[in-house]
PDB file of N, CA, C and O in Angstrom:
ATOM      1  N   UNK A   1     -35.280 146.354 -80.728  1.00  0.00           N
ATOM      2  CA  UNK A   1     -35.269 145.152 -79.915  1.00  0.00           C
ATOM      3  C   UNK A   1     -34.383 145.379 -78.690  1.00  0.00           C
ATOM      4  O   UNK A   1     -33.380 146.088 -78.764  1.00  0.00           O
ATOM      5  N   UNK A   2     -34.805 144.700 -77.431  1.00  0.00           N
ATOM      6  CA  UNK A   2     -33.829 145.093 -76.244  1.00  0.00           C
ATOM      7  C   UNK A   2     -32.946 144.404 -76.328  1.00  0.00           C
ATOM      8  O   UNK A   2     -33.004 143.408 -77.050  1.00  0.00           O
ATOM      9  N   UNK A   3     -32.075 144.655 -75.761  1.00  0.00           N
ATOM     10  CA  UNK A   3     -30.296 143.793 -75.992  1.00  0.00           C
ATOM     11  C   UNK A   3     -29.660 144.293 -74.682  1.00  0.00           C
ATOM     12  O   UNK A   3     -29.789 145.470 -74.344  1.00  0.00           O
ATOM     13  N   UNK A   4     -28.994 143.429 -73.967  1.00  0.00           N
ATOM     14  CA  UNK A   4     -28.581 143.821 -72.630  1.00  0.00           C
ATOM     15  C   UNK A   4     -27.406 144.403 -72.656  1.00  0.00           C
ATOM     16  O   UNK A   4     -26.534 144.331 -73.522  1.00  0.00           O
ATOM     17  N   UNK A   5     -27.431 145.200 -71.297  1.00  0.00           N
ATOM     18  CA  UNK A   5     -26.077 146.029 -71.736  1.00  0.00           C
ATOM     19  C   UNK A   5     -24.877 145.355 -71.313  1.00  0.00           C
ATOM     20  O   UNK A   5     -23.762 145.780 -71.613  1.00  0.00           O
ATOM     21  N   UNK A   6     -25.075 144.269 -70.593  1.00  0.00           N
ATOM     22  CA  UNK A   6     -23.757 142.972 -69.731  1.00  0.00           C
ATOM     23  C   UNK A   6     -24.313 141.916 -70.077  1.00  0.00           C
ATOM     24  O   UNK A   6     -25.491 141.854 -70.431  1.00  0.00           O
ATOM     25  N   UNK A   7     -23.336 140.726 -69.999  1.00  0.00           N
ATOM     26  CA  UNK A   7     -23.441 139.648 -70.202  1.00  0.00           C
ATOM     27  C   UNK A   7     -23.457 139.343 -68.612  1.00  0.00           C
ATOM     28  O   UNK A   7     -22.655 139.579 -67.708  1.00  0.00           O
ATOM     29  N   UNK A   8     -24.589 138.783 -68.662  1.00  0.00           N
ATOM     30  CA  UNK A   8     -24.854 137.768 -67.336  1.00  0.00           C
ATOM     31  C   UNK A   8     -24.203 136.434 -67.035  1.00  0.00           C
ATOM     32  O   UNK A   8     -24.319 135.522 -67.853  1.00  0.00           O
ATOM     33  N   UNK A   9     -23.470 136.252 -65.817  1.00  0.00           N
ATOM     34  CA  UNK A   9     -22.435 134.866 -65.514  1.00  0.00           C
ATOM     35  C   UNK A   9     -23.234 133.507 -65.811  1.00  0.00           C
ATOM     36  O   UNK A   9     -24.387 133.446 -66.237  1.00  0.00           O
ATOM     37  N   UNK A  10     -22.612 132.714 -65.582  1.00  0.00           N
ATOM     38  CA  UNK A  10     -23.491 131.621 -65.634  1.00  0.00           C
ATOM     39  C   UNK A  10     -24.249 130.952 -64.700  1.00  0.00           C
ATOM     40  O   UNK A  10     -25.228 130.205 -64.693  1.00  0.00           O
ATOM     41  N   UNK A  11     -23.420 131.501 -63.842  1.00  0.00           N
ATOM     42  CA  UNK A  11     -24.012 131.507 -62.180  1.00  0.00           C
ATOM     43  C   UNK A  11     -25.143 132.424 -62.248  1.00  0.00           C
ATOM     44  O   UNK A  11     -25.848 131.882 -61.396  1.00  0.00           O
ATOM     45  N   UNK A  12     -25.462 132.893 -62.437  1.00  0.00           N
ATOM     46  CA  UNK A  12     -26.759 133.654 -62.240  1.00  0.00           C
ATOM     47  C   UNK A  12     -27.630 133.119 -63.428  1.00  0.00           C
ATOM     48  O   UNK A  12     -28.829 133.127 -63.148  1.00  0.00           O
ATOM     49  N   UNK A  13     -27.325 132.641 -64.730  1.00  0.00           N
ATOM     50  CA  UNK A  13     -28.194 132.073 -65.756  1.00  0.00           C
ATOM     51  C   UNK A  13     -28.523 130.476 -65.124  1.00  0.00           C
ATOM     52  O   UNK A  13     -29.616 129.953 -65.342  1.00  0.00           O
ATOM     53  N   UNK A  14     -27.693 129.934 -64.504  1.00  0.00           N
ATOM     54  CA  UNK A  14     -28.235 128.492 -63.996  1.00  0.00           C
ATOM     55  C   UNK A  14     -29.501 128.496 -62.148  1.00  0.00           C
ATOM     56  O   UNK A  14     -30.351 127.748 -61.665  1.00  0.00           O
ATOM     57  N   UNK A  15     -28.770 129.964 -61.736  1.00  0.00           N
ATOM     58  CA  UNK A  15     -29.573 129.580 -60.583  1.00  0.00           C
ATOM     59  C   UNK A  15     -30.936 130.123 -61.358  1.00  0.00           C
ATOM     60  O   UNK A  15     -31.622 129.104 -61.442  1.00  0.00           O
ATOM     61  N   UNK A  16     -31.380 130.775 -61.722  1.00  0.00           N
ATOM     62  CA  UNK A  16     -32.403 131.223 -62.597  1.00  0.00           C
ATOM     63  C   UNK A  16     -33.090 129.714 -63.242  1.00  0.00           C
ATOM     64  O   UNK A  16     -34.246 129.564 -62.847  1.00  0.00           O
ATOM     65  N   UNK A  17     -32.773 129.000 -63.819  1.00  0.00           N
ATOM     66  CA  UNK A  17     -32.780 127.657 -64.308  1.00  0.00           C
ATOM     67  C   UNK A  17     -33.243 126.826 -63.559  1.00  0.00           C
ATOM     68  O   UNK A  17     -34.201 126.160 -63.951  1.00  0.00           O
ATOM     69  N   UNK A  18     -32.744 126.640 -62.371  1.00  0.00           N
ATOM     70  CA  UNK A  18     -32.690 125.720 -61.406  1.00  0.00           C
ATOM     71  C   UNK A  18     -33.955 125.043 -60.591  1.00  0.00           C
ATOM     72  O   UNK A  18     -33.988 123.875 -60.204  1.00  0.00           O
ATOM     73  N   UNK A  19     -34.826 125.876 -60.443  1.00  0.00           N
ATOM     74  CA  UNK A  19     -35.763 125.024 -59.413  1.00  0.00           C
ATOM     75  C   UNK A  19     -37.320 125.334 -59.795  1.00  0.00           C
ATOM     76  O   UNK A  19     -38.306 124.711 -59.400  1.00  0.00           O
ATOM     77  N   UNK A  20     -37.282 126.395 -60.618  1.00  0.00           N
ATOM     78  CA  UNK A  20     -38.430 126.869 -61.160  1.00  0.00           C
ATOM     79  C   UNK A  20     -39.580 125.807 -62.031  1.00  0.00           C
ATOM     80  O   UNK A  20     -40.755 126.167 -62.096  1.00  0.00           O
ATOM     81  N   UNK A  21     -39.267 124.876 -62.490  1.00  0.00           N
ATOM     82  CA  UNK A  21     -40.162 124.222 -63.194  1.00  0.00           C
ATOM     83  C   UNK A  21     -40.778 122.872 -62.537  1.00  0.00           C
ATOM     84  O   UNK A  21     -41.749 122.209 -62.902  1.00  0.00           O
ATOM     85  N   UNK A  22     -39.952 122.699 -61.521  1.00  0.00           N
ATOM     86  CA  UNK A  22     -39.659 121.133 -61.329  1.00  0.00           C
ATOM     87  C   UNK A  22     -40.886 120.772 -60.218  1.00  0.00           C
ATOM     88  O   UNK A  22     -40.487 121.436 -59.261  1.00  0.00           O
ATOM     89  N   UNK A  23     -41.742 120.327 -59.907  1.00  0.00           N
ATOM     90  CA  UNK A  23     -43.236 119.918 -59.298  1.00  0.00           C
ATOM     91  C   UNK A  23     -42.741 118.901 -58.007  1.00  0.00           C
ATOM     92  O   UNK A  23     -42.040 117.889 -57.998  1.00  0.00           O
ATOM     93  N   UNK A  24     -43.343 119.550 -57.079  1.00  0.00           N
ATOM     94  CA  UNK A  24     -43.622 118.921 -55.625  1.00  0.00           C
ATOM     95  C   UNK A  24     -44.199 117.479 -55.201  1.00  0.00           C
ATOM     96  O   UNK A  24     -45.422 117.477 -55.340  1.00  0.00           O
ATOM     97  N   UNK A  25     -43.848 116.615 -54.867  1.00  0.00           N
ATOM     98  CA  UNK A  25     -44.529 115.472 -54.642  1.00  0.00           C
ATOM     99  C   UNK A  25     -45.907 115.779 -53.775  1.00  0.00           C
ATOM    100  O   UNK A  25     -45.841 116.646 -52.903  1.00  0.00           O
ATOM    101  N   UNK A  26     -47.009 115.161 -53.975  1.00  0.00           N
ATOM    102  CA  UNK A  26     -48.068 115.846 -52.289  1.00  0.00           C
ATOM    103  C   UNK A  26     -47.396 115.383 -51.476  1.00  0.00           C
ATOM    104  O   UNK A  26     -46.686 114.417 -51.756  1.00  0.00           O
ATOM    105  N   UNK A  27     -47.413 115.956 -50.154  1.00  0.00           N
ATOM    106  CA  UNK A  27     -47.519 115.785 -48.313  1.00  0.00           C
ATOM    107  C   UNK A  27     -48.258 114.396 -48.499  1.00  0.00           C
ATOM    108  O   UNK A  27     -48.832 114.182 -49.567  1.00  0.00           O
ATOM    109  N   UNK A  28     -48.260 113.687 -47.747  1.00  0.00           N
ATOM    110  CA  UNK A  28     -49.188 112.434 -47.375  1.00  0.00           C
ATOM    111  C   UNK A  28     -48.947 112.249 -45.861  1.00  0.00           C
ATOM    112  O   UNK A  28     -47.804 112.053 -45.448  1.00  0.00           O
ATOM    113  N   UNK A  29     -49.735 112.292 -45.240  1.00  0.00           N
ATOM    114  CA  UNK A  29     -49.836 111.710 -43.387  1.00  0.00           C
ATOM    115  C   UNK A  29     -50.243 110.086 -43.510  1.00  0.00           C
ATOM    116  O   UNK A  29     -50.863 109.542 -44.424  1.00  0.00           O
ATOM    117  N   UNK A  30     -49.708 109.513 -42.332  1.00  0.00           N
ATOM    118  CA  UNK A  30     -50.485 108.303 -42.358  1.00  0.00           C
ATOM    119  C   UNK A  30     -52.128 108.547 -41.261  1.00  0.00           C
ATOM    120  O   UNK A  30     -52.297 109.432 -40.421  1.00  0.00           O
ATOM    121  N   UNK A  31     -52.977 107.602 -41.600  1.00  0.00           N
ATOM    122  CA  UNK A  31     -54.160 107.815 -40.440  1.00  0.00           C
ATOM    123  C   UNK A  31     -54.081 107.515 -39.346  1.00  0.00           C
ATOM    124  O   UNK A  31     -53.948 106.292 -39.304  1.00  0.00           O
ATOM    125  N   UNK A  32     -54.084 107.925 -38.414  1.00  0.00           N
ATOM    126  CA  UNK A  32     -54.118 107.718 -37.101  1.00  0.00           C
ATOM    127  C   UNK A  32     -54.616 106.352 -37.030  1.00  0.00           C
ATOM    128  O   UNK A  32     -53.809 105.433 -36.887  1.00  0.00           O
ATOM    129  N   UNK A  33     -55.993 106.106 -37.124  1.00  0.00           N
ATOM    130  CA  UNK A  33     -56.616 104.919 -37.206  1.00  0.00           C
ATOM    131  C   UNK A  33     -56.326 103.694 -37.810  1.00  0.00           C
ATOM    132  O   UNK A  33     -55.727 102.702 -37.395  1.00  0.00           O
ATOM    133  N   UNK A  34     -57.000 104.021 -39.134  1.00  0.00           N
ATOM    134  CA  UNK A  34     -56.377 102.539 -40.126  1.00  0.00           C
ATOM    135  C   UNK A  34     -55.088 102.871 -40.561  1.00  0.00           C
ATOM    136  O   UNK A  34     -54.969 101.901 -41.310  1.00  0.00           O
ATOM    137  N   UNK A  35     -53.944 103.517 -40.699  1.00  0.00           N
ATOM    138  CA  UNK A  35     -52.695 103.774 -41.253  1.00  0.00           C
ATOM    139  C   UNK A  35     -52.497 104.082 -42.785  1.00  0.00           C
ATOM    140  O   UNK A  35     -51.501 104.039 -43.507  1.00  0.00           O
ATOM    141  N   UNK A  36     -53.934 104.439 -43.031  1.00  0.00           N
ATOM    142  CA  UNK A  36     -53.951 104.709 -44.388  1.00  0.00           C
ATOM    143  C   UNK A  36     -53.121 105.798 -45.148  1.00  0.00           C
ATOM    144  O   UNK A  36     -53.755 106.768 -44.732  1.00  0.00           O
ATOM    145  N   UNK A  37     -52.367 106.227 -45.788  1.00  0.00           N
ATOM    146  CA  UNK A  37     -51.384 107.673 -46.677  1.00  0.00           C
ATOM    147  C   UNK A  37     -52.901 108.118 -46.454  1.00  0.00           C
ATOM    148  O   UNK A  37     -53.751 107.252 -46.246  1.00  0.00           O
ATOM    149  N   UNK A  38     -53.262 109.575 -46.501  1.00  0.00           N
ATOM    150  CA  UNK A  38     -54.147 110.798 -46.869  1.00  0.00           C
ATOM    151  C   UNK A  38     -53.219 111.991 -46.650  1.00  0.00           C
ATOM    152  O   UNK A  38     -52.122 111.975 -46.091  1.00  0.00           O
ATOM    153  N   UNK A  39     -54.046 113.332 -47.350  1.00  0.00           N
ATOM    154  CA  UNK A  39     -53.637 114.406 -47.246  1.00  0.00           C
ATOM    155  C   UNK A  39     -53.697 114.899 -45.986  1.00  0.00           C
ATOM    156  O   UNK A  39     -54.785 114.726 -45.437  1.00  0.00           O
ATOM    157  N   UNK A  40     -52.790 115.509 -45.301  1.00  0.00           N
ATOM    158  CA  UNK A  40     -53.152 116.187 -44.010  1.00  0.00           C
ATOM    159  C   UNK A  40     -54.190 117.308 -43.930  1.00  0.00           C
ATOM    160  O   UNK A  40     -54.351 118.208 -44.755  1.00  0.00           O
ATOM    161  N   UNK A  41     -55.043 117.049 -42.500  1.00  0.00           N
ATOM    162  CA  UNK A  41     -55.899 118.123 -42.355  1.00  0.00           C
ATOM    163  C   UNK A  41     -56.798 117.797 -43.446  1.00  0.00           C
ATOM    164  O   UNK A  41     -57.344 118.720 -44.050  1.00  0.00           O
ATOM    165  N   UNK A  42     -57.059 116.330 -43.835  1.00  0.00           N
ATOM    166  CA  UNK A  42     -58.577 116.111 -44.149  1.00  0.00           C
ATOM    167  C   UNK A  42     -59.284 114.639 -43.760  1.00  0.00           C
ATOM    168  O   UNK A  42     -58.498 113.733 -43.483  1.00  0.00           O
ATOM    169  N   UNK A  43     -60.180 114.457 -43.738  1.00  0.00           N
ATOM    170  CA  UNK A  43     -60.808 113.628 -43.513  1.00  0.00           C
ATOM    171  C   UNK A  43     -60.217 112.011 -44.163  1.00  0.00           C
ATOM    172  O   UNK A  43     -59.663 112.216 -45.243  1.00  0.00           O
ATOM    173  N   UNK A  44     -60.208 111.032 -43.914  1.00  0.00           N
ATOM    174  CA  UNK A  44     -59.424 109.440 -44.494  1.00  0.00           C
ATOM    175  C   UNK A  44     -60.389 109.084 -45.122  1.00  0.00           C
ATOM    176  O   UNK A  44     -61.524 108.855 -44.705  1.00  0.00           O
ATOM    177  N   UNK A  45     -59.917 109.011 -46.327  1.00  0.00           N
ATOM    178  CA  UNK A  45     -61.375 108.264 -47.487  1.00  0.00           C
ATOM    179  C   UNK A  45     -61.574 106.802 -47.295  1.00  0.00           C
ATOM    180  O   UNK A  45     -62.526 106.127 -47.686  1.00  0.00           O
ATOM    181  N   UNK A  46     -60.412 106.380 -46.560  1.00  0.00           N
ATOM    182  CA  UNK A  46     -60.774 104.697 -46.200  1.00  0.00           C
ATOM    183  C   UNK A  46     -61.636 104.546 -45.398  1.00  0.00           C
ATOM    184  O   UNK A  46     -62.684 104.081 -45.847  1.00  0.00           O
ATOM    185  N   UNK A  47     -61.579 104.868 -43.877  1.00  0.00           N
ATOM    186  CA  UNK A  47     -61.830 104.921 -42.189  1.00  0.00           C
ATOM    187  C   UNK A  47     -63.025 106.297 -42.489  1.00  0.00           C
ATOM    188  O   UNK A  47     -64.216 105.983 -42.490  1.00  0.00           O
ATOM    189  N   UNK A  48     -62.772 107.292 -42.653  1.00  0.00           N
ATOM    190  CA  UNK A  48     -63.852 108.337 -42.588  1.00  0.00           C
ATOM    191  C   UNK A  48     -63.717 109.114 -41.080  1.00  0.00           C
ATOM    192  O   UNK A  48     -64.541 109.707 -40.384  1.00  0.00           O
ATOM    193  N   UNK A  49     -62.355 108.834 -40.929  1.00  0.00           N
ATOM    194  CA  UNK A  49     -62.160 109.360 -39.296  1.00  0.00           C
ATOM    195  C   UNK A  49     -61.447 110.683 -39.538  1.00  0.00           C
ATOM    196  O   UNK A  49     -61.092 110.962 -40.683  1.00  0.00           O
ATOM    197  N   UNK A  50     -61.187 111.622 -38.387  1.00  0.00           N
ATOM    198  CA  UNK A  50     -60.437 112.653 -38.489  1.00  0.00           C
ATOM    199  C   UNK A  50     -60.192 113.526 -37.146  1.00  0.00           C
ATOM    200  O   UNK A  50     -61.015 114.208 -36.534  1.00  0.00           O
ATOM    201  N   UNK A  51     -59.108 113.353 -36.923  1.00  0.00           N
ATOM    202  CA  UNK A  51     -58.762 114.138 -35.320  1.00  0.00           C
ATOM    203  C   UNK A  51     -59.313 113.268 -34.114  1.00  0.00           C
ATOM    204  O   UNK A  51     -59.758 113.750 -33.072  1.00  0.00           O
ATOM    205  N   UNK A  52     -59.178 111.326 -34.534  1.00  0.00           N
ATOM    206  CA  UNK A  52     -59.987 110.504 -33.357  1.00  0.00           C
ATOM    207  C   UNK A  52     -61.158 110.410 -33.663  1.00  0.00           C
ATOM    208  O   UNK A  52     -61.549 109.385 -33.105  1.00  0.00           O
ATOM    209  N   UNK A  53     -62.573 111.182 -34.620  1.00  0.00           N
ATOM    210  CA  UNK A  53     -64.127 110.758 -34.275  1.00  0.00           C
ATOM    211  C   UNK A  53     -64.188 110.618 -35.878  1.00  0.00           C
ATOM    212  O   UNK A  53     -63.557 110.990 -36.867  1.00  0.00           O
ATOM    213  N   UNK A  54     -65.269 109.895 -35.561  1.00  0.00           N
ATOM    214  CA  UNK A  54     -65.957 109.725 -37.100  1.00  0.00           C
ATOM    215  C   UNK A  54     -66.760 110.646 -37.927  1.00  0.00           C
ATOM    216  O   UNK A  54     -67.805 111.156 -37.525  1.00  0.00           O
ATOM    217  N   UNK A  55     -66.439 110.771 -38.655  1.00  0.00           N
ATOM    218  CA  UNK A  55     -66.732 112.598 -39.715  1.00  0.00           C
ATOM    219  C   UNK A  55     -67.834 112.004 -40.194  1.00  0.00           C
ATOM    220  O   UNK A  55     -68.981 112.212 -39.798  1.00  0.00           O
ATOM    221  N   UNK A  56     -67.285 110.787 -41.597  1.00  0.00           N
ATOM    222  CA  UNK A  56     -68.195 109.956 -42.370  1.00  0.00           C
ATOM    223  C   UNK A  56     -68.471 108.690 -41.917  1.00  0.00           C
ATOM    224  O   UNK A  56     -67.785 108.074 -41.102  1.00  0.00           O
ATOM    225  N   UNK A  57     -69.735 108.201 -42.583  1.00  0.00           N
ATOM    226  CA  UNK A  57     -69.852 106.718 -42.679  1.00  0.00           C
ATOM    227  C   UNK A  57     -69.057 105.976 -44.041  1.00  0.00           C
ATOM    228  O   UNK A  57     -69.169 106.195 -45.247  1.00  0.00           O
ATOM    229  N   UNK A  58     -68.364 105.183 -43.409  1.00  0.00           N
ATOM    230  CA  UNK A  58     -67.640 104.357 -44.577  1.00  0.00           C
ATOM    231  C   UNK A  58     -68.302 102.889 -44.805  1.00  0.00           C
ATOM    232  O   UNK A  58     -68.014 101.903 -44.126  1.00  0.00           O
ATOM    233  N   UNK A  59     -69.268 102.913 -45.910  1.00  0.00           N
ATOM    234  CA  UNK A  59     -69.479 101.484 -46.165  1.00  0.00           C
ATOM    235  C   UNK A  59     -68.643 100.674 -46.490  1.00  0.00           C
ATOM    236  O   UNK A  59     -67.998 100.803 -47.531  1.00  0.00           O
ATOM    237  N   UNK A  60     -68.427  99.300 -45.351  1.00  0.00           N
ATOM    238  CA  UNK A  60     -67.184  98.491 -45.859  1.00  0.00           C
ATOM    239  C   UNK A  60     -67.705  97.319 -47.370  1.00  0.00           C
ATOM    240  O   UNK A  60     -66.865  96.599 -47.911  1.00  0.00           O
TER     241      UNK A  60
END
């Protein structure tokens, strides 16, 4: 079985610990148009607008 040849500080066992598991909130932009939250760099599932023109038709 491997067994280390030093004992590692704790400083190096906590930064190791530290940031690795923990999950990102998403990015959200507001829309230019209606002010809707969406992901940046896609199309607004409300409005159907993107970069000023209309991509989709949005049935209201």
């Amino acid at each position: 079985m491997a067994v280390p040849k030093r004992k590692h500080s704790k400083a190096r066992r906590d930064k190791r610990r530290s940031n690795v598991w923990k999950l990102q909130a998403p990015a959200l932009a507001k829309c230019s148009n209606c002010g809707e939250l969406k992901a940046p760099h896609r199309v607004c599932k409300n409005c159907g607008m993107y970069k000023g023109r209309e991509v989709i038709k949005v049935e209201a």
